[in-house]
C-alpha positions in Angstrom: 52.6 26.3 20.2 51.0 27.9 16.8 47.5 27.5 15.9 48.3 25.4 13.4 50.4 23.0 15.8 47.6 23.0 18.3 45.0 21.8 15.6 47.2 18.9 14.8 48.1 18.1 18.2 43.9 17.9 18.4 43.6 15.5 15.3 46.3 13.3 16.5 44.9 12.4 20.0 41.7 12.4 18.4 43.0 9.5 16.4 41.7 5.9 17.2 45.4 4.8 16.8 48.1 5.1 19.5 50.8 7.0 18.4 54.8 7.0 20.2 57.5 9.3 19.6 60.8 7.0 20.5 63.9 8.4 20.9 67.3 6.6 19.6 67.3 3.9 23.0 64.2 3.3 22.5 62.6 5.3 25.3 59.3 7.0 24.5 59.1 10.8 24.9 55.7 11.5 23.4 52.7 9.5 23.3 48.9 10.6 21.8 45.9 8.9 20.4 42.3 7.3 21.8 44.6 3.9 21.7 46.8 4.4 24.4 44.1 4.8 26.9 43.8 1.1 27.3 47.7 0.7 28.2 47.3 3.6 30.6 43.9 4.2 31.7 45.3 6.3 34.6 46.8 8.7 32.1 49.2 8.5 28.8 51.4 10.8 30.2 52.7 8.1 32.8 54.3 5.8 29.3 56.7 9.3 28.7 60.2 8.3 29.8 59.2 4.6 29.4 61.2 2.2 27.4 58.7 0.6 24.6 60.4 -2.7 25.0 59.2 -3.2 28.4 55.3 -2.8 27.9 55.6 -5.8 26.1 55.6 -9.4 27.8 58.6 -11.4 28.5 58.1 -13.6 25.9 57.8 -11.0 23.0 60.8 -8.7 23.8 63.4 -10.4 22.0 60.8 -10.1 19.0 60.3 -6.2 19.8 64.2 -5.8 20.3 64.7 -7.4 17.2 62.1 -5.1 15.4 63.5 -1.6 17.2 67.2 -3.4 15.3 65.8 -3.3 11.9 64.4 -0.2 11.7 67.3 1.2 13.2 68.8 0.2 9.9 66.7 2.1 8.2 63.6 -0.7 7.5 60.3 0.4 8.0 58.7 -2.9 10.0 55.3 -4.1 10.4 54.0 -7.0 12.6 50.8 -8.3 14.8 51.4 -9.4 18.4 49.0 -10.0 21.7 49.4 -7.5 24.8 48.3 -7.6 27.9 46.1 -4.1 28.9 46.7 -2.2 32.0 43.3 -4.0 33.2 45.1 -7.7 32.0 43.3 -8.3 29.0 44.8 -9.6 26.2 44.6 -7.6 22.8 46.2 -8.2 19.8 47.9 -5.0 18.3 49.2 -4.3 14.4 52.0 -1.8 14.9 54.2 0.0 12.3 57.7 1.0 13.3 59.3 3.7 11.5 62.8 5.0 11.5 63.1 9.5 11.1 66.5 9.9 9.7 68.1 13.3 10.1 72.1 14.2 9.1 72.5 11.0 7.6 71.8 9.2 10.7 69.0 7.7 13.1 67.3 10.7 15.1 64.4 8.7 16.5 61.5 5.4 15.9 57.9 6.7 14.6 55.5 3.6 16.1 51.8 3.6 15.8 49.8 1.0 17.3 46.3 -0.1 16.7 43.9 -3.0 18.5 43.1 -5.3 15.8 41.8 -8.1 18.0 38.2 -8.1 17.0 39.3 -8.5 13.2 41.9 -11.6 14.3 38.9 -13.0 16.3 36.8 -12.5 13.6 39.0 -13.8 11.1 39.1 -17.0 13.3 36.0 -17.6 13.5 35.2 -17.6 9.8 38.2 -19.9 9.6 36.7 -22.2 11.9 33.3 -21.9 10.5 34.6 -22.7 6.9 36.3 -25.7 8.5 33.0 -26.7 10.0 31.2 -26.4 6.8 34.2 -28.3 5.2 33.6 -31.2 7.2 29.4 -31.1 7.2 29.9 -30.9 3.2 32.8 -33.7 3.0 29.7 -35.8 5.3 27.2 -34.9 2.8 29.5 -36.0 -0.2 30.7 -39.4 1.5 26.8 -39.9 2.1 25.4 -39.0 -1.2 28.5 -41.6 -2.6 27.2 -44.2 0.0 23.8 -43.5 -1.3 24.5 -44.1 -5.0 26.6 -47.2 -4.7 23.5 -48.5 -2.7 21.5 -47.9 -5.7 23.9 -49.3 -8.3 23.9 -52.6 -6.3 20.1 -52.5 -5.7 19.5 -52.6 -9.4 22.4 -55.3 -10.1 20.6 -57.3 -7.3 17.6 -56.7 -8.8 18.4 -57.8 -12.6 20.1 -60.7 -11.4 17.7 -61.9 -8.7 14.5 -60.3 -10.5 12.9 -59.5 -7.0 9.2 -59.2 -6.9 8.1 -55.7 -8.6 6.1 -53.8 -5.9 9.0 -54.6 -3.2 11.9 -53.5 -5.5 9.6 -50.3 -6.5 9.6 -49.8 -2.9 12.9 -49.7 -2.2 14.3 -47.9 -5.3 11.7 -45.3 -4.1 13.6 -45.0 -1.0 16.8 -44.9 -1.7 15.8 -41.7 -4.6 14.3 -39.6 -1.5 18.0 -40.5 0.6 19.5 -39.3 -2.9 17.7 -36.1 -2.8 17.9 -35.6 0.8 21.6 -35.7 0.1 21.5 -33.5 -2.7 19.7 -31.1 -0.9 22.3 -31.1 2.4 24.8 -30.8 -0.3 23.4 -27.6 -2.0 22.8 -26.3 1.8 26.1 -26.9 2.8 27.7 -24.7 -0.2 24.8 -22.4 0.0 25.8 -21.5 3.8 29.4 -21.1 2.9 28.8 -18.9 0.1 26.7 -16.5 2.7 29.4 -16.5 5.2 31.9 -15.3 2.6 29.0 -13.1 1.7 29.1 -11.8 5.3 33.2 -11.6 5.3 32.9 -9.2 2.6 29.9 -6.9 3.8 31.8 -6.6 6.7 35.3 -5.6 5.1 32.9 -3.1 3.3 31.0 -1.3 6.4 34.3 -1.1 7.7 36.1 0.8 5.1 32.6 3.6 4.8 33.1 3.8 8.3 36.7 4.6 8.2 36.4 6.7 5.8 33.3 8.8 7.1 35.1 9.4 10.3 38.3 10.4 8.3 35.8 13.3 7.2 34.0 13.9 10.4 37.7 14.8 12.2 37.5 17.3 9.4 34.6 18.8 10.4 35.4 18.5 14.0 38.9 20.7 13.8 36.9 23.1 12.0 34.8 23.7 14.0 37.2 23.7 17.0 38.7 26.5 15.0 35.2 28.7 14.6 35.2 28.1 18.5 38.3 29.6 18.8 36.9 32.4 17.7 33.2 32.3 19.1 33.5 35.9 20.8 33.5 37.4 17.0 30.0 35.2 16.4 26.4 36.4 18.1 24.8 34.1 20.9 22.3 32.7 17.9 25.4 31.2 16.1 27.2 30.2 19.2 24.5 28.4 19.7 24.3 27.2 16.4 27.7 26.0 16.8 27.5 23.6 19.8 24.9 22.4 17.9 27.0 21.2 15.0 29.9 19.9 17.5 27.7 17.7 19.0 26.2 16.6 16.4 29.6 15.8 14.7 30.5 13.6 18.1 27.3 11.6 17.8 27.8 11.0 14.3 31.3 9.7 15.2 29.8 7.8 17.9 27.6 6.2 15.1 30.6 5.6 13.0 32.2 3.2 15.7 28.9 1.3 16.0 29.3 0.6 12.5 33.3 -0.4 13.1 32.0 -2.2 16.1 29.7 -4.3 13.6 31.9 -4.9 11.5 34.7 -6.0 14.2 37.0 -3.9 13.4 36.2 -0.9 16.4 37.0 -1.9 20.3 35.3 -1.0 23.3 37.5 2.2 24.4 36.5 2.5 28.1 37.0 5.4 30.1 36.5 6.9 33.6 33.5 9.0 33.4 31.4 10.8 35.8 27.7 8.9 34.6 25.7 12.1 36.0 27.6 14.6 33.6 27.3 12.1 30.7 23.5 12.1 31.3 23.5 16.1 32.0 25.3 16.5 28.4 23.3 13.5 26.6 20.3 15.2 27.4 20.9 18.8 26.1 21.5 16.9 22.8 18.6 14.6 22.8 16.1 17.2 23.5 16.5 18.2 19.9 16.0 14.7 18.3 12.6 13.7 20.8 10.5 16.1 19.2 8.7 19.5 20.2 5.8 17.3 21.9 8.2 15.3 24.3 10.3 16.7 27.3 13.5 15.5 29.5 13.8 16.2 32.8 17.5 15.1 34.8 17.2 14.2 38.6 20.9 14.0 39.8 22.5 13.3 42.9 24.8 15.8 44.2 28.5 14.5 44.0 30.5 12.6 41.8 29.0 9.0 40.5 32.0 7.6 38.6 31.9 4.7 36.5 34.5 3.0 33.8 32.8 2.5 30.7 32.9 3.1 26.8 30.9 6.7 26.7 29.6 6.7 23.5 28.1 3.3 23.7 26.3 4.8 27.1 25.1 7.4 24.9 24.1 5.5 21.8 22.3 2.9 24.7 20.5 6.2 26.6 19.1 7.0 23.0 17.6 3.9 22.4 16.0 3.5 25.6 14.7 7.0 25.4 13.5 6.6 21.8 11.5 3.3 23.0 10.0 5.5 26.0 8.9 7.9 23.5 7.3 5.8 21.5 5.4 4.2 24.7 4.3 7.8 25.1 2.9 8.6 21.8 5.5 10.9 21.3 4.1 13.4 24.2 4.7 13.8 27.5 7.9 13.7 29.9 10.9 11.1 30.0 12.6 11.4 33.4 16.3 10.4 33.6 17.3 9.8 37.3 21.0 9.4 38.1 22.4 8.1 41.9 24.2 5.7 43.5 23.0 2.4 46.1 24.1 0.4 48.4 23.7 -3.5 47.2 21.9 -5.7 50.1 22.2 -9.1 50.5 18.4 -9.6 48.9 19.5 -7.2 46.3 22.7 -9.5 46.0 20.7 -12.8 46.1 18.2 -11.7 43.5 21.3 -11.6 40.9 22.7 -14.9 41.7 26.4 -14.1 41.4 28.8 -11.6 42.8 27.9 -7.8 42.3 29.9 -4.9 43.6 28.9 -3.5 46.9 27.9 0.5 45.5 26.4 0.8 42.2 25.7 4.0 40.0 22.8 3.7 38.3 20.6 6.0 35.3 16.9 5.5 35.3 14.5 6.2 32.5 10.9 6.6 33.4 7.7 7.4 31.2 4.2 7.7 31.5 3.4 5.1 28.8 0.8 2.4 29.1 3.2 0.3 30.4 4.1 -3.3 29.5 2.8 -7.2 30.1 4.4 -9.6 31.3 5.7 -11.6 28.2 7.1 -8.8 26.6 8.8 -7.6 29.8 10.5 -11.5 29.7 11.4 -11.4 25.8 12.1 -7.3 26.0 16.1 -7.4 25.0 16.1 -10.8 22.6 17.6 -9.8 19.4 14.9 -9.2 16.5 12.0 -9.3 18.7 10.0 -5.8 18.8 6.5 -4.9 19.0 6.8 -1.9 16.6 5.7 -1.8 12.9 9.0 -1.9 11.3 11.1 -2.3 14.4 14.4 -4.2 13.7 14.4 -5.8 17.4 18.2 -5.1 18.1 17.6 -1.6 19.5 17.7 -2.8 23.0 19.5 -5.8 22.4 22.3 -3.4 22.1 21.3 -1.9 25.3 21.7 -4.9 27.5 25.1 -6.3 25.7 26.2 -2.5 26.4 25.8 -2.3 29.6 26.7 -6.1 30.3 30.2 -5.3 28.8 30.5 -2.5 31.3 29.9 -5.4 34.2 26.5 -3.7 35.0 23.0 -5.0 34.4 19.1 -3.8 33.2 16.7 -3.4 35.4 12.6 -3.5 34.3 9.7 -2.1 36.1 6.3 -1.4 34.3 3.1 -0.7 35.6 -0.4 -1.3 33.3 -1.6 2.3 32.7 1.1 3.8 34.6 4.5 3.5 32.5 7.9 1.7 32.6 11.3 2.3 34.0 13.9 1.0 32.8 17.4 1.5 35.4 20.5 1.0 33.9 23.5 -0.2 36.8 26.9 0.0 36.8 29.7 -1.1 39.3 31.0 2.6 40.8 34.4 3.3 39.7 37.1 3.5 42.5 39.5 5.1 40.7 39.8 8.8 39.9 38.1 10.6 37.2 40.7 12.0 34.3 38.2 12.9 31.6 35.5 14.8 31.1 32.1 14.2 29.0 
């Protein structure tokens, strides 16, 4: 394989997409791309020799089948359908098939996948949300109607009966507040659904920068793959220099699919990883963005501590708990990340209230800060609440849907004077590990 070859080989599994090569039966004979890790979690090479058809539910094969038939006939087809995972969840999927024509004739189907389902869930909840504000402003009409028919008959009742002045004041006063108490619901109502098309549109927008900044950060990343090709021709300084850049360019894609994640357009891509090499590399990284003032040591375990999670929202979660331990500290002193596995006792079991696996992996981050009282420690991960000048509040928020979505949990212990730590747990991964931080 040529240079060339191998750099676009690295872009296209580096793609969030799933990409399959199908040969004239259907049958796939080369598969690549971040995408496919959800169908095969064990490994993409297991869907080679695979016909497509069949990774798709009973009910949707005569659909597929009917797709593969088209482009056969030289149609280029596009359609969104649910799939089940290899873990049996349900995603939904926009996938493009492609016929390659070659002698006049069909050589073999193009099909790239990609898991829209936070987009179609999001797309019905805003329908559902403009249906509720639909109704709530039909409500509001019908009412403000009500209201003025009340007051048309009020004053006919009241030219024709010519009802005592300071009771008829009295109740034309009322029935003017209902009027603008209607008036107001109304404005509210068309107010709120203005903001949520608002919203619709911001997101559609994040989305799109996003996409198109990590378009440009693969750039950067196969270039630089291609000045580590050649790293013996470069001194240790710009070797250096040069991990450096590559992991910052992984952090910065890491921050790209926050911002898809926001938007609802980027899934969770979860992954077998060993949680004691994640926090090895993490650290080496985030040494350089705590300051000159503020250390990390690593206390591992010896031996492998796997766990099946999404590893650069582990990361992007480490950072933010770090960040909030240095800022305990006053940006000096020591941040201590401990990594291990633990047994779960039955107290340990009861505490939680519902079923948790019997080993857990687990990262620790300790400081030496003043610690933390009680009703912060209660109200620490509620979105928007913070204690810092400035703070947004979701920092840690993030944290704790992060790990939640991994099937793990956060655990808090602070001292007055003496610091927090903050553990981070996660059900240990039976399986074996097939990628590496």
């Amino acid at each position: 394989m040529s240079e060339g070859e191998g750099r676009y080989r690295q872009f296209v599994e580096a793609s969030a997409d799933c990409m399959k090569e199908l040969d004239r039966d259907g049958v796939i004979r080369f598969v690549a791309g971040l995408g496919c890790m959800s169908l095969a979690p064990e490994g993409v090479e297991r869907l080679v020799g695979v016909r497509w058809l069949d990774l798709w539910p009973p009910e949707a094969r005569d659909m597929v089948a009917r797709v593969l038939d088209r482009a056969a006939a030289g149609e280029r087809v596009d359609f969104v359908s649910p799939r089940r995972t290899a873990l049996g969840t349900s995603r939904w999927w926009e996938v493009m098939v492609a016929p390659v024509v070659a002698d006049d004739s069909l050589d073999h189907f193009i099909v790239i996948s990609r898991d829209v389902t936070e987009r179609v869930e999001l797309q019905a909840a805003l329908e559902s949300i403009n249906e509720l504000l639909q109704e709530r402003l039909n409500e509001t009409v019908a009412r403000s109607a009500n209201a003025t028919t009340q007051y048309g008959t009020l004053l006919e009742r009241f030219e024709s009966e010519n009802w005592a002045r300071q009771d008829a004041e009295s109740r034309l006063s009322t029935l003017k507040e209902q009027l603008d108490m209607a008036s107001r619901a109304r404005e509210l109502a068309e107010a709120s659904a203005s903001q949520a098309q608002k919203q619709q549109a911001v997101g559609q927008l994040v989305s799109g920068i996003a996409h198109d900044f990590n378009n440009m950060l693969q750039t950067v990343i196969v270039s630089l793959s291609g000045l580590q090709d050649e790293a013996d021709d470069l001194t240790p300084h710009q070797r250096r220099m040069l991990t450096y850049a590559v992991e910052g360019s992984r952090h910065a894609t890491a921050l790209t699919r926050r911002l898809l994640a926001f938007a609802r357009n980027q899934p969770s891509r979860p992954e077998p990883i060993d949680l004691g090499d994640l926090v090895e590399s993490f650290a080496d990284f985030a040494r350089h963005g705590m300051g000159g003032r503020v250390g990390i040591e690593v206390l591992r375990q010896p031996g492998a501590l796997p766990i099946w999670v999404d590893r650069h929202s582990i990361e992007q979660a480490l950072m933010n708990v770090c960040l909030n331990a240095r800022d305990a500290m006053g940006n000096m002193g020591t941040i201590v990340l401990q990594v291990g596995d633990r047994l779960v006792d039955d107290a340990m079991a009861e505490a939680r209230r519902e079923p948790v696996p019997a080993r857990q992996v687990f990262v620790c981050v300790a400081d030496t800060g003043g610690g933390m009282s009680d009703e912060v420690r209660e109200r620490l991960f509620e979105p928007y609440f913070t204690t810092k000048q400035g703070g947004s509040g979701l920092g840690l928020a993030q944290v704790y849907g992060t790990v939640a979505q991994a099937g793990g949990g956060v655990e808090i212990e602070s001292d007055a004077g003496i610091g927090t730590r903050i553990r981070l747990v996660f059900p240990r991964y039976a399986g074996a590990l097939t990628s590496a931080v």
